[in-house]
SERO-4910 file (N, C-alpha, C, O; in steps of 0.05 Angstrom, whole numbers):
BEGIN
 pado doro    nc1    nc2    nc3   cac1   cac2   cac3    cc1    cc2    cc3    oc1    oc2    oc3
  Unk    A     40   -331   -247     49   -349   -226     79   -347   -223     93   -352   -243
  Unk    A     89   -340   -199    123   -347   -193    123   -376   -189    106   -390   -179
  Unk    A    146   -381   -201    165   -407   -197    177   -413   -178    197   -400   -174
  Unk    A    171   -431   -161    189   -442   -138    215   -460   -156    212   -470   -178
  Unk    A    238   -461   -139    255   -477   -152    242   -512   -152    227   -522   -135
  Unk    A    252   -522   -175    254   -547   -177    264   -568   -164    279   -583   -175
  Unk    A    255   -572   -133    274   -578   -104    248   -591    -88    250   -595    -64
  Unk    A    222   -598   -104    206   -604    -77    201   -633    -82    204   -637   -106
  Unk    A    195   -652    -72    183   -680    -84    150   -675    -83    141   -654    -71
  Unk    A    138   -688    -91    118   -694   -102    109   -709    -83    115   -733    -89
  Unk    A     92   -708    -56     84   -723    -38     75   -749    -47     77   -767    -31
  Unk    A     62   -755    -75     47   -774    -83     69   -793    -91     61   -816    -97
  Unk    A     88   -790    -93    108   -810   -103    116   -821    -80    132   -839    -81
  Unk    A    110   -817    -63    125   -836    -43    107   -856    -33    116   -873    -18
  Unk    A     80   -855    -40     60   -881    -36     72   -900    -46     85   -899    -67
  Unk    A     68   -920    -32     74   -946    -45     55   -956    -61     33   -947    -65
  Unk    A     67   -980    -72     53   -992   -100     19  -1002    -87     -4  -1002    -98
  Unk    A     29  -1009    -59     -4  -1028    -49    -16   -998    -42    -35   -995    -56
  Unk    A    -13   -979    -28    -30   -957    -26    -45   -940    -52    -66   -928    -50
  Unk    A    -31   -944    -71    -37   -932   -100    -63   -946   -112    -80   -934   -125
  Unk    A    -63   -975   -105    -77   -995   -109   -105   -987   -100   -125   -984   -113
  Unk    A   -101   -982    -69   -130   -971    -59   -135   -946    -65   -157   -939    -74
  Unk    A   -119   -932    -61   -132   -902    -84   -144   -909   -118   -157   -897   -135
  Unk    A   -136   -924   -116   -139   -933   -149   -176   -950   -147   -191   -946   -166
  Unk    A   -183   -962   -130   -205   -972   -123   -221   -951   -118   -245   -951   -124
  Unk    A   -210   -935   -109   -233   -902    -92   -229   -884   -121   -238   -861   -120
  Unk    A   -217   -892   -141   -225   -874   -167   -200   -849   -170   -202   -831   -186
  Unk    A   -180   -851   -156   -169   -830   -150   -137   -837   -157   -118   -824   -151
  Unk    A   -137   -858   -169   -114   -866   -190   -126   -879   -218   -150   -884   -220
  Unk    A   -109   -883   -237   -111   -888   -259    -91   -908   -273    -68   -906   -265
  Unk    A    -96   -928   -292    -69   -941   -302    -69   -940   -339    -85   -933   -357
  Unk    A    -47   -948   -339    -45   -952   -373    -31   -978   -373    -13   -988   -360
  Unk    A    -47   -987   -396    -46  -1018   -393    -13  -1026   -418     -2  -1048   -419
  Unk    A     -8  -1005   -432     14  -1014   -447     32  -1027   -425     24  -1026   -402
  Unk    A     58  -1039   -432     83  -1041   -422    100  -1023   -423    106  -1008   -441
  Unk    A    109  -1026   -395    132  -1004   -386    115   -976   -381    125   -955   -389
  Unk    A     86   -975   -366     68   -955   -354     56   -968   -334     43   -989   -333
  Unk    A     69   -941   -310     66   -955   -283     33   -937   -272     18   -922   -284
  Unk    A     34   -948   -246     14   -933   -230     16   -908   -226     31   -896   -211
  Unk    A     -3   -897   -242     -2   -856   -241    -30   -845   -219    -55   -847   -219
  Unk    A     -5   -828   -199    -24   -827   -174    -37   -790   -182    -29   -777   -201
  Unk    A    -54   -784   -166    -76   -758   -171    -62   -736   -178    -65   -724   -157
  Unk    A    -51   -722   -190    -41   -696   -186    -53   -675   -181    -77   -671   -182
  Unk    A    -27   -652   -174    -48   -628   -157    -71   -616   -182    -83   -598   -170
  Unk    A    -81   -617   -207    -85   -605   -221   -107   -630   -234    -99   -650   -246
  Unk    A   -132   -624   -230   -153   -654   -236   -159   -667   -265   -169   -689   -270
  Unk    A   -147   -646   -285   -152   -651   -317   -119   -662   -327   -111   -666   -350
  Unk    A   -104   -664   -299    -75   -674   -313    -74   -699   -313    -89   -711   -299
  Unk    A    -58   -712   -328    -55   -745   -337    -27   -750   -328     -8   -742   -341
  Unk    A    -21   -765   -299      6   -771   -300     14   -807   -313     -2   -825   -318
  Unk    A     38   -805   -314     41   -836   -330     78   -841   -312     99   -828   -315
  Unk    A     71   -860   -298    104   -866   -274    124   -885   -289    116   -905   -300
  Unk    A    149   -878   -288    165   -890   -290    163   -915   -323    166   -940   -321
  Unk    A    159   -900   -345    158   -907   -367    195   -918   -365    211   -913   -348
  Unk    A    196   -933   -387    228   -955   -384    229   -939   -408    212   -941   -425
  Unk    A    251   -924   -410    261   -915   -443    290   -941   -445    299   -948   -467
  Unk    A    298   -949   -424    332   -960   -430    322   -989   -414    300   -994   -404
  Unk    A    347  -1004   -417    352  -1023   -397    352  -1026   -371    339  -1042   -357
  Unk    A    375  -1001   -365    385   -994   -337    358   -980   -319    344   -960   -322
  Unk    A    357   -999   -301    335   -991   -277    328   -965   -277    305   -958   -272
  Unk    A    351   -949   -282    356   -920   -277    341   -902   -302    336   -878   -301
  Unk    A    336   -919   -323    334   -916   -346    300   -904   -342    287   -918   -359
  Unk    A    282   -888   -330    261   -884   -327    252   -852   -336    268   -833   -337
  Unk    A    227   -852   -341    211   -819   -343    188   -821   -338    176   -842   -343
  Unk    A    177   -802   -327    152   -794   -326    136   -772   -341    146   -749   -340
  Unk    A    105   -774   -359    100   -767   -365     79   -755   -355     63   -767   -342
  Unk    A     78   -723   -363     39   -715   -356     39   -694   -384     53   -678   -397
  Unk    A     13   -708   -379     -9   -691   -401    -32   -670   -395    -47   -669   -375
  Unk    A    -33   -659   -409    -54   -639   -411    -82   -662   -424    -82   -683   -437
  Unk    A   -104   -646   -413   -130   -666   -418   -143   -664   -453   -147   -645   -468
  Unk    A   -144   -680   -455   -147   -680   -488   -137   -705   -510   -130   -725   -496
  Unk    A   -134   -709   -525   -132   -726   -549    -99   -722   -554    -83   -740   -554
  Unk    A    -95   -700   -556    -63   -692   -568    -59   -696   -597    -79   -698   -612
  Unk    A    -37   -698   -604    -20   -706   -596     -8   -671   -583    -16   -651   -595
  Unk    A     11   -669   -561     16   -652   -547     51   -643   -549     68   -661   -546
  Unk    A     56   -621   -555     84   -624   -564     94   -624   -526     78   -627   -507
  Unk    A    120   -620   -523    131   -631   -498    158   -630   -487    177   -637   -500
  Unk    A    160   -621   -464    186   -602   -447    194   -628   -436    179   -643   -424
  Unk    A    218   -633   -439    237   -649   -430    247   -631   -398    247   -606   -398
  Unk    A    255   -649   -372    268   -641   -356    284   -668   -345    280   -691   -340
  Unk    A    313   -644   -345    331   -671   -338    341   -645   -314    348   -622   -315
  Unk    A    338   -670   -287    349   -659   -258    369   -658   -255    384   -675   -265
  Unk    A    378   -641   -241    406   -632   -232    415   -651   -207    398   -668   -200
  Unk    A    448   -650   -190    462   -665   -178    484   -663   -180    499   -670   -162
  Unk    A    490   -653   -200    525   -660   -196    535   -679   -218    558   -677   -226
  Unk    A    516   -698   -226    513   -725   -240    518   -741   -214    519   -766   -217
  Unk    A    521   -733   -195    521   -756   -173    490   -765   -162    482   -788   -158
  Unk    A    480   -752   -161    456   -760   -150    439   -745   -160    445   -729   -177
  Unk    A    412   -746   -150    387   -721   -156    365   -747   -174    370   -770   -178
  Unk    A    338   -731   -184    317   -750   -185    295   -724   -200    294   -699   -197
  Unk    A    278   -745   -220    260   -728   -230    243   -730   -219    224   -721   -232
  Unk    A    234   -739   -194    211   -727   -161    230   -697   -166    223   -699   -189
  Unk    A    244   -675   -166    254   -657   -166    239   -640   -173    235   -619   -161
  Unk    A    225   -647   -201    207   -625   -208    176   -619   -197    161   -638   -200
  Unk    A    168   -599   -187    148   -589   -173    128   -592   -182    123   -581   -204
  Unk    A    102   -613   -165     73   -600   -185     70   -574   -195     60   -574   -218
  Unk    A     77   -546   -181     61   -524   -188     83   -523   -218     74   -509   -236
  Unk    A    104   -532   -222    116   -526   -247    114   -544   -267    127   -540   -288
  Unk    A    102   -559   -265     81   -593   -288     62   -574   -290     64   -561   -311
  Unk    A     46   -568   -276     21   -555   -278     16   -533   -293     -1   -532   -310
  Unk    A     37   -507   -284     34   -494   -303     42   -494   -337     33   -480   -356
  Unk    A     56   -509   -336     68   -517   -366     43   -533   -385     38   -528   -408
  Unk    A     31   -552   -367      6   -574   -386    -14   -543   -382    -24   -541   -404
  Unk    A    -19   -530   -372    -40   -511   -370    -41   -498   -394    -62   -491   -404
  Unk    A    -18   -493   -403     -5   -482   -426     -4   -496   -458      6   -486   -478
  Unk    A    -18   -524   -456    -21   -541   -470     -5   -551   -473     -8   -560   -496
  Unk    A     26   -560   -461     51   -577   -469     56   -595   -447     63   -588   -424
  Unk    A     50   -625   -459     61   -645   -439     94   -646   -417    103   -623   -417
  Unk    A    103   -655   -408    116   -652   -386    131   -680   -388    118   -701   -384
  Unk    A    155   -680   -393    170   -711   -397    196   -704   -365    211   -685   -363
  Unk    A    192   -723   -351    222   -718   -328    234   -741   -325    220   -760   -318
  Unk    A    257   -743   -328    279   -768   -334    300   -766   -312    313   -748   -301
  Unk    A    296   -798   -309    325   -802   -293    352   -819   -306    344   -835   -322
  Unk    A    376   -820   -304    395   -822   -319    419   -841   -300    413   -848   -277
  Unk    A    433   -845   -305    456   -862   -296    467   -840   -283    463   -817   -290
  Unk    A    484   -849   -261    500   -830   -247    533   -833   -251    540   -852   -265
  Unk    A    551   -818   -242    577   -826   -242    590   -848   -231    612   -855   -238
  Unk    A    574   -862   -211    581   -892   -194    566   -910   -215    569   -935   -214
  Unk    A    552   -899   -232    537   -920   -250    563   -923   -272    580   -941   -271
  Unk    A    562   -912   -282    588   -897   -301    609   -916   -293    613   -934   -310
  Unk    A    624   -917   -273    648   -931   -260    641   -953   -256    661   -967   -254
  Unk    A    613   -970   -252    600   -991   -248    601  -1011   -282    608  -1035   -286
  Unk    A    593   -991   -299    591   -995   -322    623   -989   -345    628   -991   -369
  Unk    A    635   -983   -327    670   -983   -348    665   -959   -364    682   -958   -382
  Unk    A    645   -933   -366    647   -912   -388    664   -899   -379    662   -896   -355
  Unk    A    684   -888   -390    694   -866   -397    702   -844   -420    713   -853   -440
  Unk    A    700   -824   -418    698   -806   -388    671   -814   -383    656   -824   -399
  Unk    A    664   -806   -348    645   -813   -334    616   -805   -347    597   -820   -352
  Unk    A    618   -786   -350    596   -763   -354    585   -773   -379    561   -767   -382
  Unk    A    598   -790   -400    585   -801   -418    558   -821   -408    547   -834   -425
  Unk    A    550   -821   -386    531   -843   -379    503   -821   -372    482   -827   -383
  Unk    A    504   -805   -360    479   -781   -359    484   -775   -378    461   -770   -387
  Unk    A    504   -768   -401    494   -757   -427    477   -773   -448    455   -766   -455
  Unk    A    489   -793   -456    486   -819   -467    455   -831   -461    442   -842   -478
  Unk    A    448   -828   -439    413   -832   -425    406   -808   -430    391   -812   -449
  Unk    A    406   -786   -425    394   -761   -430    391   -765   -460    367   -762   -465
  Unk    A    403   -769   -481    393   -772   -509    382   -798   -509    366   -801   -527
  Unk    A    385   -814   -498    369   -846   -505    327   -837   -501    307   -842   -513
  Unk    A    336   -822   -476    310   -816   -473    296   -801   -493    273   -806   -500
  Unk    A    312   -778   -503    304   -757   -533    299   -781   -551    279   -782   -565
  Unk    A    318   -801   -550    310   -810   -579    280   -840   -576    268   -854   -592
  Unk    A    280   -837   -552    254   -853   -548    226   -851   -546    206   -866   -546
  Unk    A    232   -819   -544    214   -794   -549    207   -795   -580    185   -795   -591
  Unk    A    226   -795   -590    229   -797   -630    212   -813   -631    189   -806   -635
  Unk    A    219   -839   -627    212   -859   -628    176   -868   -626    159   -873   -643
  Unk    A    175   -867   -600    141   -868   -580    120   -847   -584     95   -849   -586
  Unk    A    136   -825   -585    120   -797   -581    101   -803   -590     86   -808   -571
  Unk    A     88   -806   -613     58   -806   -629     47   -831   -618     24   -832   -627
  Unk    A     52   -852   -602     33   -873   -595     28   -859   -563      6   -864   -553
  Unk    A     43   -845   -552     45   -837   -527     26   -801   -520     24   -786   -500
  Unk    A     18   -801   -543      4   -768   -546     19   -743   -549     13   -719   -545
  Unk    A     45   -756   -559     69   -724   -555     69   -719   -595     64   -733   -614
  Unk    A     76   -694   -589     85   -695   -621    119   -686   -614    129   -668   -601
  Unk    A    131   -708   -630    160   -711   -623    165   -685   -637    180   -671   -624
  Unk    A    156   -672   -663    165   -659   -675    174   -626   -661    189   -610   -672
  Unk    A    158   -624   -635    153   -604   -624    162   -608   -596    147   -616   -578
  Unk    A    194   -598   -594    202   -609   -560    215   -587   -547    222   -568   -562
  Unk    A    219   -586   -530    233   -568   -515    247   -588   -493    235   -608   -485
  Unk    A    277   -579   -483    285   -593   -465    305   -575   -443    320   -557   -452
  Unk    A    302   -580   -421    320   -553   -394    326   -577   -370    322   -601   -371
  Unk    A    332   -566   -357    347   -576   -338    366   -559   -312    383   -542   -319
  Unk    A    363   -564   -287    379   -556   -269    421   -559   -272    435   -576   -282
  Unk    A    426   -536   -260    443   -545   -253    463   -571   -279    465   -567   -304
  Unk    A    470   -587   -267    489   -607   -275    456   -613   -304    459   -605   -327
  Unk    A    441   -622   -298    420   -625   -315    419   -610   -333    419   -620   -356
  Unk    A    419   -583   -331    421   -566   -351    446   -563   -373    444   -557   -397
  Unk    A    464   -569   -360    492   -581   -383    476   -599   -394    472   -594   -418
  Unk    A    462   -622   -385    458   -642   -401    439   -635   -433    438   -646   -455
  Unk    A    422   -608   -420    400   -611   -443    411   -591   -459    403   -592   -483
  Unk    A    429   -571   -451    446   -555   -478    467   -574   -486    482   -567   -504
  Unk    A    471   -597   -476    492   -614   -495    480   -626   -515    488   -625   -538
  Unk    A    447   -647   -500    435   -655   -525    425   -639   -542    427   -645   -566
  Unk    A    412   -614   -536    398   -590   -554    424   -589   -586    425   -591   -610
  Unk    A    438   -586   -566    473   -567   -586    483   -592   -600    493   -586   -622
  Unk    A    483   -611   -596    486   -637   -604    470   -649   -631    482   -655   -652
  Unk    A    451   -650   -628    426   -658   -645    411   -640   -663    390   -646   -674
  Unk    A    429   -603   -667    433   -593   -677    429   -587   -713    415   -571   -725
  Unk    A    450   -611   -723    443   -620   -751    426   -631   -768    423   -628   -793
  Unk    A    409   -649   -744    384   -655   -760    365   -626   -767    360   -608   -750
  Unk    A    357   -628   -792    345   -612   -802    321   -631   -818    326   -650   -833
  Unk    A    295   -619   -810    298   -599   -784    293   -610   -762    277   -629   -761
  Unk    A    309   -600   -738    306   -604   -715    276   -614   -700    256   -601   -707
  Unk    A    273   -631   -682    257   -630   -667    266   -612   -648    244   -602   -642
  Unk    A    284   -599   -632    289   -596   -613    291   -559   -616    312   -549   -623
  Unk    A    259   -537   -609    258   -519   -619    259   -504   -597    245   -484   -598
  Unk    A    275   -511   -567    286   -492   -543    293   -513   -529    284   -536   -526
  Unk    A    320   -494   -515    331   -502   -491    334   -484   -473    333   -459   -477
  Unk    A    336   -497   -446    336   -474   -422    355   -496   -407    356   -520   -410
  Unk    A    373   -475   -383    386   -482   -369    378   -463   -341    381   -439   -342
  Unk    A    368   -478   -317    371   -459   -289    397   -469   -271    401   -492   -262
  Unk    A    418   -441   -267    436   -445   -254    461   -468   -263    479   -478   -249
  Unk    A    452   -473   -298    473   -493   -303    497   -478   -313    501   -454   -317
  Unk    A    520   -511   -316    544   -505   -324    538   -509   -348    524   -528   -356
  Unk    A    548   -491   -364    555   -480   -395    580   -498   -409    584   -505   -432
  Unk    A    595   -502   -386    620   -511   -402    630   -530   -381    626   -523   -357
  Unk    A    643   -554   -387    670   -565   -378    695   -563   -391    713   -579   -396
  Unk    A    693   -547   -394    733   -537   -406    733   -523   -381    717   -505   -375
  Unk    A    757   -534   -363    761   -522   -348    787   -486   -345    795   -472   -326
  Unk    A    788   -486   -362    802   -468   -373    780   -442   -374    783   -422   -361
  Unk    A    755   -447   -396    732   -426   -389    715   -426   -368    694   -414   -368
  Unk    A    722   -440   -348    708   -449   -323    725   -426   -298    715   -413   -279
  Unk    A    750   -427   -306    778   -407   -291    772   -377   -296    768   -359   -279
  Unk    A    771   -373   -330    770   -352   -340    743   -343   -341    745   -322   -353
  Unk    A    722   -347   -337    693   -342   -334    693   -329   -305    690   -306   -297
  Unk    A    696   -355   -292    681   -363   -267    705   -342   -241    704   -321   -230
  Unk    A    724   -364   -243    740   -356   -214    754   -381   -210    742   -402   -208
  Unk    A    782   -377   -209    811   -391   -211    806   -409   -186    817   -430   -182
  Unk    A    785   -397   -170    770   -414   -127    754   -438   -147    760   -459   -137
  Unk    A    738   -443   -167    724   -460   -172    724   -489   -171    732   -499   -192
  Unk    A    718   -505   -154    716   -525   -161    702   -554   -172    688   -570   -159
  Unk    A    710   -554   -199    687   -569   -208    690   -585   -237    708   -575   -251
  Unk    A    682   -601   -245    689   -616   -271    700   -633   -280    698   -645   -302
  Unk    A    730   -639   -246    738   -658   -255    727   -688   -250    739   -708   -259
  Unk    A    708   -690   -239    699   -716   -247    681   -719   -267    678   -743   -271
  Unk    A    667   -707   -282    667   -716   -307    680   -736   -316    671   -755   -328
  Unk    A    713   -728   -309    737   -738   -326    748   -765   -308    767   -779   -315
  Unk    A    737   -768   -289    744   -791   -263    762   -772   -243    764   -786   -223
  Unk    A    771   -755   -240    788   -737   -227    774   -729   -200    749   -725   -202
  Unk    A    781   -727   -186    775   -713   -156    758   -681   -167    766   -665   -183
  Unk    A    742   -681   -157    723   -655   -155    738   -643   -150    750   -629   -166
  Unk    A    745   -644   -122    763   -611   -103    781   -603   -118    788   -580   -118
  Unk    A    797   -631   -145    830   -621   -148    823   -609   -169    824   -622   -190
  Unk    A    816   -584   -169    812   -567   -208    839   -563   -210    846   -572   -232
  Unk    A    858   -555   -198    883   -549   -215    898   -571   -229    917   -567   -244
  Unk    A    890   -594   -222    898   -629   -219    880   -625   -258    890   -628   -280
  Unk    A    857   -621   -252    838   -624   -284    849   -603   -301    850   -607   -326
  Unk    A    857   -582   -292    868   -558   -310    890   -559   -327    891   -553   -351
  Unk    A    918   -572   -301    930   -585   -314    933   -608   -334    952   -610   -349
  Unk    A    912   -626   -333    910   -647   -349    893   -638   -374    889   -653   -393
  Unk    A    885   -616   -372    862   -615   -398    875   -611   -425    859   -597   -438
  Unk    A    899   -617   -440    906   -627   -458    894   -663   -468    886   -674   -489
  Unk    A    897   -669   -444    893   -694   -443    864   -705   -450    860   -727   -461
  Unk    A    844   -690   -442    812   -686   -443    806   -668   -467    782   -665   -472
  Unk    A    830   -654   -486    813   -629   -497    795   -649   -514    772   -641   -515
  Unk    A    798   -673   -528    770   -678   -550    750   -680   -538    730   -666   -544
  Unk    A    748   -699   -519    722   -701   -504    712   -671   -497    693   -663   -510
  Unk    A    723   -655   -479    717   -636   -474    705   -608   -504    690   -588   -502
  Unk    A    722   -621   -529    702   -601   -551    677   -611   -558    656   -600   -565
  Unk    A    684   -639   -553    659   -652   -562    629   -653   -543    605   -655   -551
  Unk    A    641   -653   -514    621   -647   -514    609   -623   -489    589   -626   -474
  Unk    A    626   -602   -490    625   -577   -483    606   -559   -498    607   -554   -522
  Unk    A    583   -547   -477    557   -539   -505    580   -514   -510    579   -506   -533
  Unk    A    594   -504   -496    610   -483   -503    624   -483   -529    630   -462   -540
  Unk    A    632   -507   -539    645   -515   -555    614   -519   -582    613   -509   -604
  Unk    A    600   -530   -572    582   -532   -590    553   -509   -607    536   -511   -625
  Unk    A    563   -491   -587    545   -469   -604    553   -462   -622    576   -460   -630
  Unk    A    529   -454   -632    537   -436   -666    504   -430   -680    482   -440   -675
  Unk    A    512   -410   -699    481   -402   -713    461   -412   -718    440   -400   -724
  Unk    A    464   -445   -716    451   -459   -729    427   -476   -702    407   -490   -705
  Unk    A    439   -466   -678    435   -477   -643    403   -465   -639    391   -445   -644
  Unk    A    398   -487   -629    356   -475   -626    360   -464   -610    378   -474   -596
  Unk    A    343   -431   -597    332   -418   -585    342   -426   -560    343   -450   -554
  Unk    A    350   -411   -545    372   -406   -515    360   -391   -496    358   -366   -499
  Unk    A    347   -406   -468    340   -386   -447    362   -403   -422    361   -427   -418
  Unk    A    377   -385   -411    387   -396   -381    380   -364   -369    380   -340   -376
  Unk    A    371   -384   -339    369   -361   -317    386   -374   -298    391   -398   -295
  Unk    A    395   -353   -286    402   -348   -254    399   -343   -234    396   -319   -230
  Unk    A    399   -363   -209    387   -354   -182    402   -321   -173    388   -302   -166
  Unk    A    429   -320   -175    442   -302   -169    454   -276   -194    459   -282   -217
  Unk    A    457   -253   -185    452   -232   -198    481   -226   -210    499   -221   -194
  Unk    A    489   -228   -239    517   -225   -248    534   -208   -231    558   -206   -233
  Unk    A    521   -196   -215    549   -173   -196    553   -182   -175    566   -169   -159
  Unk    A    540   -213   -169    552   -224   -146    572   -227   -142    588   -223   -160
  Unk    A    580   -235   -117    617   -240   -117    624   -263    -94    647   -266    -84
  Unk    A    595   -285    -86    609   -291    -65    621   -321    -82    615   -334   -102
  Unk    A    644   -323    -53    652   -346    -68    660   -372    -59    681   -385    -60
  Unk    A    634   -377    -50    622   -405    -38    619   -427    -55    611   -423    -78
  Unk    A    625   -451    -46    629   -472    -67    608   -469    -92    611   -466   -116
  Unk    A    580   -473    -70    546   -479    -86    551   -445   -106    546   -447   -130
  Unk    A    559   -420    -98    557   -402   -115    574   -405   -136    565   -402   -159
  Unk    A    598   -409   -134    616   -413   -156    604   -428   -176    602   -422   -200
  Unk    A    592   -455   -161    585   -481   -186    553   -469   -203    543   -477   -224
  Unk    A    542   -450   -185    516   -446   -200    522   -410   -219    506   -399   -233
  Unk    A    540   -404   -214    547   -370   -219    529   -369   -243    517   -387   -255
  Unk    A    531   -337   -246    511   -329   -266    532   -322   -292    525   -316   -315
  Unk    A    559   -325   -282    587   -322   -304    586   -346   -315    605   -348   -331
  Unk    A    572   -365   -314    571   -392   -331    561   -376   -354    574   -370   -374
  Unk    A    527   -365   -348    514   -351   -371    531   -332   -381    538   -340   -403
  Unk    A    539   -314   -377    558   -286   -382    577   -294   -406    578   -284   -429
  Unk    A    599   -322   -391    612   -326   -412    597   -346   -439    604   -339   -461
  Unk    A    585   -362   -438    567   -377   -449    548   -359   -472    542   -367   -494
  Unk    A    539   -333   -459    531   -316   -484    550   -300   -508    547   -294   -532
  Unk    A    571   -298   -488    595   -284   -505    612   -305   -533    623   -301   -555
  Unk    A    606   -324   -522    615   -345   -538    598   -352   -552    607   -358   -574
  Unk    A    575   -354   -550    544   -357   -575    550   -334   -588    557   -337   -612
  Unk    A    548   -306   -577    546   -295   -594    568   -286   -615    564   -269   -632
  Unk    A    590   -297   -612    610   -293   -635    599   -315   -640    598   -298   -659
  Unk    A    589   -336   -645    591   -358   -665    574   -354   -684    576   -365   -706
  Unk    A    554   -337   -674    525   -327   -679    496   -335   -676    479   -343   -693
  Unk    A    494   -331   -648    475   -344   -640    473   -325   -615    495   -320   -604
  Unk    A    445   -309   -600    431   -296   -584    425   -314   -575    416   -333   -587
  Unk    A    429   -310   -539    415   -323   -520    398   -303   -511    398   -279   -516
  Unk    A    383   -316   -495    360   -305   -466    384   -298   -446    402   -313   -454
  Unk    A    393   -284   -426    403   -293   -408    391   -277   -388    389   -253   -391
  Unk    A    381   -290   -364    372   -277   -337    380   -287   -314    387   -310   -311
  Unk    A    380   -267   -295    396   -268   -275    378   -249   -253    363   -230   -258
  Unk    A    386   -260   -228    375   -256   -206    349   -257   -195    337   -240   -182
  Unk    A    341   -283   -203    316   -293   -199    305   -297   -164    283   -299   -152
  Unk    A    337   -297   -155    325   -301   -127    309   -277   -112    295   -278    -91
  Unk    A    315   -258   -128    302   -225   -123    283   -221   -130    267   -211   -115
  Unk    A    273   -233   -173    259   -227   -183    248   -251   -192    248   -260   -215
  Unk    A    236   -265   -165    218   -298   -184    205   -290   -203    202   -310   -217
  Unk    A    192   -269   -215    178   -274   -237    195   -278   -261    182   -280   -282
  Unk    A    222   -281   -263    239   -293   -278    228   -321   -286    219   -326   -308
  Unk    A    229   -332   -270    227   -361   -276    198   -371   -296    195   -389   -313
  Unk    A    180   -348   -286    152   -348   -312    175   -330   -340    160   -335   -358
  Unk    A    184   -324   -345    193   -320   -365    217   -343   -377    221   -350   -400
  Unk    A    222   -346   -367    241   -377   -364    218   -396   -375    216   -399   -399
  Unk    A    205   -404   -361    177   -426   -373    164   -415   -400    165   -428   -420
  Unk    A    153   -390   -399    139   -371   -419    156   -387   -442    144   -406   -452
  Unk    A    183   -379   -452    208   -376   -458    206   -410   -478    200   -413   -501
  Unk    A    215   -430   -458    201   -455   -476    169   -467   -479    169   -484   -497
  Unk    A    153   -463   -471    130   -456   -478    123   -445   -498    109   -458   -513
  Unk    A    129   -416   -507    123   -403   -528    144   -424   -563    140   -426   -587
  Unk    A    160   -433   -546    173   -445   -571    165   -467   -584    174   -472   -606
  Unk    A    144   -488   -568    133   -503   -577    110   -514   -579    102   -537   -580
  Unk    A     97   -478   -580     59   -496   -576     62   -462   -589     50   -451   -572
  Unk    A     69   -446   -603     61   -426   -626     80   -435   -646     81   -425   -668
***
């Protein structure tokens, strides 16, 4: 099966709560009676188990959705955290045909939504970006936590992400690192940023890039405004730059790329998704000592993206 990007909603999510209700009378929804498990509507795939808007946090925002493969379990399980920018975006993002093939595969399907940067500024964190990171592990660790009453085996996870998303799950991956042993036995990134040091963002990418400084509360457009200031940011930025955080000890590494490393255009959306995120991002694993996956030009060769899935899949159900 090729991979469509992670960009479609899920027609069934947009039923409302009273229409769910009457599908739910005609046999064609299902509920779970714990707390904090909402109305899970039919998916494209008849032996799948969806479970809406589980509460891992406080914050409204604080939600995931689970699907299962048909069976007892307990089921080990792929984390996806959606891309945006951290400004916006939504785990409706990820595609039935890409839930589907993954539970087909015997591994449940976890998709989280997270605080944004207006949440962030709403809530006094700084730097910003600490609020999608900070939820992106609340949810890992609620996973720790639930997994075995919920049918997952925590012990066995994988976690990827788009874009801005994908920083998030090589930060928690690279992050959570130390526990030994790890639950966390792959990460994948599509089209993400590798780094906010904006310095390897210049020297990677292209001196035209603009991007990172709001992480830091800074104007997006002004990178030379963040470049210059990144004395000022370097701890945050080691700390929590996966660039900064690889090393030998980092679980299993796949990023792909829509676009082919010998691209050259240099359009905002190409700059921020380049395949020189990966390029430099492997060069830097691998002096630390650590092999990545890296693929590139998927928009040519979708069967990338089954190797991409293959990729965490094989990491936590063999």
């Amino acid at each position: 099966m090729q991979m469509a990007r992670c960009e479609i909603y899920n027609v069934f999510s947009r039923l409302s709560g009273r229409i769910a209700v009457v599908l739910a009378l005609a046999g064609l929804v299902s509920f779970w009676l714990a707390p904090g498990w909402h109305v899970l509507l039919a998916s494209s795939d008849a032996n799948r188990r969806d479970f809406k808007d589980i509460a891992y946090g406080a914050d409204p925002s604080n939600r995931m959705d689970l699907y299962k493969p048909p069976g007892k379990g307990p089921f080990p399980a792929i984390i996806y955290v959606h891309g945006g920018g951290w400004w916006n975006g939504d785990k409706k993002f990820l595609t039935d045909d890409t839930i589907d093939y993954m539970v087909s595969k015997g591994a449940a399907v976890v998709a989280i939504n997270y605080r944004n940067l207006v949440a962030a500024k709403r809530d006094a964190i700084f730097p910003p970006v600490l609020a999608p990171l900070d939820d992106t592990r609340s949810a890992y660790q609620y996973l720790l936590k639930n997994g075995r009453s919920m049918g997952i085996d925590n012990t066995r996870l994988a976690v990827w992400g788009d874009s801005a998303g994908g920083f998030n799950a090589l930060w928690l991956a690279l992050s959570v690192e130390k526990e030994h042993p790890s639950p966390i036995k792959a990460v994948g990134g599509i089209d993400a940023q590798t780094t906010i040091d904006p310095l390897e963002m210049r020297d990677w990418v292209s001196p035209s890039v603009n991007y990172g400084g709001h992480a830091f509360g800074l104007p997006e457009a002004d990178f030379q405004s963040f470049l210059a200031q990144r004395s000022k940011f370097l701890d945050a930025i080691m700390a929590l730059s996966p660039s900064h955080l690889v090393g030998a000890d980092s679980p299993p590494i796949v990023l792909l790329y829509s676009k082919e490393l010998q691209d050259q255009s240099t359009d905002h959306m190409s700059l921020v998704h380049s395949p020189k995120f990966g390029a430099g991002f492997e060069k830097v694993a691998k002096e630390n000592g650590q092999a990545i996956t890296l693929l590139d030009g998927a928009a040519r060769i979708p069967a990338r993206y089954d190797d991409f899935f293959d990729f965490l899949i094989d990491h936590v159900t063999k």
